[in-house]
Structure formats: structure tokens, C-alpha cells
C-alpha positions as CSV (number, residue, x, y, z in Angstrom):
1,X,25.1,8.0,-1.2
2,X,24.0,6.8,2.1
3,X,23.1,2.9,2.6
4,X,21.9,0.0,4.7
5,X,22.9,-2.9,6.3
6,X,19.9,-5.0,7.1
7,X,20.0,-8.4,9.0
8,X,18.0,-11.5,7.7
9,X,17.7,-14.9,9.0
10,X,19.8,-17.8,7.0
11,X,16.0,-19.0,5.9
12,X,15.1,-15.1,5.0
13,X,17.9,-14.4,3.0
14,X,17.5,-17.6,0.9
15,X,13.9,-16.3,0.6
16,X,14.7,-12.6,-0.6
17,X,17.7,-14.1,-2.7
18,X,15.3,-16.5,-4.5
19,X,12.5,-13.1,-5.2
20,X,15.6,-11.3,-6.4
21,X,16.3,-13.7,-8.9
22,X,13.0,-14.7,-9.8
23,X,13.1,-11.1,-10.8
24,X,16.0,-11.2,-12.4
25,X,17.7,-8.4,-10.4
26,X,21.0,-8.6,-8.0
27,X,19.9,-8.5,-4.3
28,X,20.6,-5.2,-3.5
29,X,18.5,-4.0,-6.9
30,X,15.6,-5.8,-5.5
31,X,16.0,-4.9,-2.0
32,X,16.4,-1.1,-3.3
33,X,13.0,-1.4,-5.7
34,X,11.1,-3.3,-2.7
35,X,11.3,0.1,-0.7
36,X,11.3,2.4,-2.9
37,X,8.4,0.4,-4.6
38,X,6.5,0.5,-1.0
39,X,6.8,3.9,-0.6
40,X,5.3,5.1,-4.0
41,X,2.5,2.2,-3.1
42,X,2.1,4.3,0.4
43,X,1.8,7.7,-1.6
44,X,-0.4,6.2,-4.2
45,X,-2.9,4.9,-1.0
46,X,-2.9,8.1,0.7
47,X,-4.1,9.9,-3.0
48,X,-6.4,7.3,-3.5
49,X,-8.3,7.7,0.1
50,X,-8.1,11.2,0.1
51,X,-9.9,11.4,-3.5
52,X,-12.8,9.1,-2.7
53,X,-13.0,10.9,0.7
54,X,-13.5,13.7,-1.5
55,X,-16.3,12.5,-3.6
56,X,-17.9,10.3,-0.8
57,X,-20.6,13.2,-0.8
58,X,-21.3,12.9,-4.5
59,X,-21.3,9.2,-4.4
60,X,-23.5,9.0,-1.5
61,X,-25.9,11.3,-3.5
62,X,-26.0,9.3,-6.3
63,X,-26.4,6.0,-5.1
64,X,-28.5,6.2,-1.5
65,X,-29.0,2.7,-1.4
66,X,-25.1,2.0,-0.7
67,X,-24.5,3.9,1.7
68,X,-24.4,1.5,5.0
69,X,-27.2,2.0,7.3
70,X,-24.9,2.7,10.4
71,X,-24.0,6.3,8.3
72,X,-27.3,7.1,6.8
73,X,-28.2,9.1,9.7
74,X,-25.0,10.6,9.9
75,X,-23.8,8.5,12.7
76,X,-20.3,7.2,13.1
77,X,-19.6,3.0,12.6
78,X,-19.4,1.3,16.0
């Protein structure tokens, strides 16, 4: 299984050591969760944009008084 060695700073590692325990997990538990936690947070952004980009349209429709004025006429935000 590959791995990682990752460098901290004396007052980073106390940092990360205290989450880990606050946690109650062993450092390299919470360091593994932390990015695999980010990167299911990253893919759970990118559904969530692209499915209110989708109904943008329908919300827009629905509730013309929200929309900001800048894209009422269809033109782009400064």
C-alpha cells in the first residue's frame, strides 16, 4: 500500500497530534481521514455546483426578484 511521509513544524505536529486525540484516533488514522475526508468534501462541492447550475434557470424563473441585477439582462458580474 503506498504511503507518505509528510513534514510538520514542532508547533504543527503538537497541533495535529492534539486534533488526533481530541478525536480519539492515532495520528496516522486522522491524518488518513483528513484527506480522504477532503477529497469526498471536494467531490461533494463539485455535485453540489453542478446541480444548482443546473436548475439556476428554473430558480431564476421562479423567483425573478433574486436574481441580481448585474444578470437580469443576461450580462456577466464585473
Amino acid at each position: 500500500m503506498p504511503s507518505l511521509n509528510v513534514s510538520f513544524t514542532e508547533e504543527e505536529l503538537e497541533g495535529v497530534r492534539a486534533a488526533a486525540a481530541a478525536e480519539g484516533k492515532s495520528l496516522k488514522q486522522y491524518l488518513h481521514d483528513l484527506g480522504v475526508r477532503e477529497m469526498q468534501r471536494g467531490l461533494f462541492v463539485a455535485g453540489a455546483s453542478e446541480w444548482a447550475e443546473r436548475l439556476r434557470g428554473e430558480f431564476d424563473d421562479a423567483f425573478p426578484d433574486e436574481v441580481p441585477p448585474a444578470e437580469r439582462d443576461g450580462a456577466a458580474a464585473a
